[in-house]
C-alpha positions in Angstrom: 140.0 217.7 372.1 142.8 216.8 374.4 143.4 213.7 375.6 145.0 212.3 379.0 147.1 209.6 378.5 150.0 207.4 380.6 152.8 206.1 379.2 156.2 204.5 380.3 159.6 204.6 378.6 160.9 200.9 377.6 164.6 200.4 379.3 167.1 197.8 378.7 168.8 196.6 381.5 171.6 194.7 380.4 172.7 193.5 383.4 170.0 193.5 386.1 172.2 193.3 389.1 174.5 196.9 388.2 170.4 198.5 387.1 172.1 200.5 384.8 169.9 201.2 381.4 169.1 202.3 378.3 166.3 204.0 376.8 164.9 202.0 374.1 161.0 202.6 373.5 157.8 204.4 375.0 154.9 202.6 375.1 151.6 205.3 375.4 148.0 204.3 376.3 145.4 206.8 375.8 141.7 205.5 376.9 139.6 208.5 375.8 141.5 208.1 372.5 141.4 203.8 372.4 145.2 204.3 371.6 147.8 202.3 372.8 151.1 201.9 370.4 154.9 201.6 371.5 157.8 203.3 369.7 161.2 202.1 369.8 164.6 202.9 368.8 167.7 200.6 369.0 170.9 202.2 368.4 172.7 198.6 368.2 176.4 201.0 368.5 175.3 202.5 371.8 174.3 199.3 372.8 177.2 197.1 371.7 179.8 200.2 373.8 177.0 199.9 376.7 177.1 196.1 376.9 179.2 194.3 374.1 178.2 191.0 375.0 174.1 192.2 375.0 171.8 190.2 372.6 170.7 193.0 370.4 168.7 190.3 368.6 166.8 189.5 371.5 166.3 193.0 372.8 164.7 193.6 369.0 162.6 190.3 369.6 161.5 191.6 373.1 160.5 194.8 371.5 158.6 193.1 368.8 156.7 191.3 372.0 155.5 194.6 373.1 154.1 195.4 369.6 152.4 192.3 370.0 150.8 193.2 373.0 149.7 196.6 372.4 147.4 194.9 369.4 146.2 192.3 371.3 148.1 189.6 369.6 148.2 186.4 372.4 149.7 183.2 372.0 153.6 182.2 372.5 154.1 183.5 375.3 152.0 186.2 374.9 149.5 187.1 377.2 145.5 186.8 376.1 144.4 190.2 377.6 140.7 191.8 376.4 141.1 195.5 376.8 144.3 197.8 376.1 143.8 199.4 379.5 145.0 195.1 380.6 146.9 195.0 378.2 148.9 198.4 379.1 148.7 197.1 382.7 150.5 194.1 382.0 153.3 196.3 380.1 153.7 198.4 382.5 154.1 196.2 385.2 157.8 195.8 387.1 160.3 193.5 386.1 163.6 192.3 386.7 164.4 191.3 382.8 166.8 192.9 380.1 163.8 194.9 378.5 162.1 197.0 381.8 159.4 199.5 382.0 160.2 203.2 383.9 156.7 204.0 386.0 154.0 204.8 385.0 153.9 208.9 383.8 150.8 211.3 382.1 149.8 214.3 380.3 147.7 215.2 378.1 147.9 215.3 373.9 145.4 216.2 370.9 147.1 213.6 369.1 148.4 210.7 371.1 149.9 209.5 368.2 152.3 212.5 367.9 152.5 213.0 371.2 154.4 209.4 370.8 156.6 209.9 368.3 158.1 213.6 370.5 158.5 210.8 373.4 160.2 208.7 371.9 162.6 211.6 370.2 162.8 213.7 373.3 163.5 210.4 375.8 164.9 207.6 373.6 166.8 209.2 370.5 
């Protein structure tokens, strides 16, 4: 059975006033499937050429956030949100902060799980 899902790619903005970025995560919500998991990759080398004085630390920390969320896990800081299509919501909602998501995109996967992990190779890696 195939699934629609929506997803977003996860970008980090080092410096929001020059909006230039780079591709760090995907974050895919599939409600037919109750799925909704983010992938990341941080290549701290591109990074450090892309922004040397970038907190890799804290782009790792924001990225951990978003993990959070996508479980469901509230508290510091966190936002208490019953239902991963909220929760995705919340995630994919504009922002002018280091770590921002792209809009909102779809298609449709047997395995929203795999269909993650090519995302994240074909757009991140």
């Amino acid at each position: 059975m195939s699934h629609p899902y929506q997803y977003v790619v996860l970008k980090c903005v080092p410096r929001v006033d020059r909006g230039e970025c780079l591709n760090v995560g995907v974050v895919l919500f599939s409600q037919s499937a109750g799925f909704l998991q983010a992938a990341c990759h941080v290549d701290a080398e591109r990074l450090r050429c892309f922004a040397p004085d970038l907190d890799i630390d804290a782009v790792i920390a924001s990225l951990a956030v978003v993990d959070d969320v996508c479980v469901g896990t509230d508290g510091g800081g966190r936002p208490q949100l019953a239902t991963p299509g909220k929760r995705f919501g919340w995630l994919s909602a504009p922002r002018s902060t280091v770590l921002q998501p792209s809009g909102v995109h779809g298609g449709t996967a047997e395995e929203p799980a795999a269909e993650l992990q090519a995302l994240l190779d074909r757009l991140v890696r």
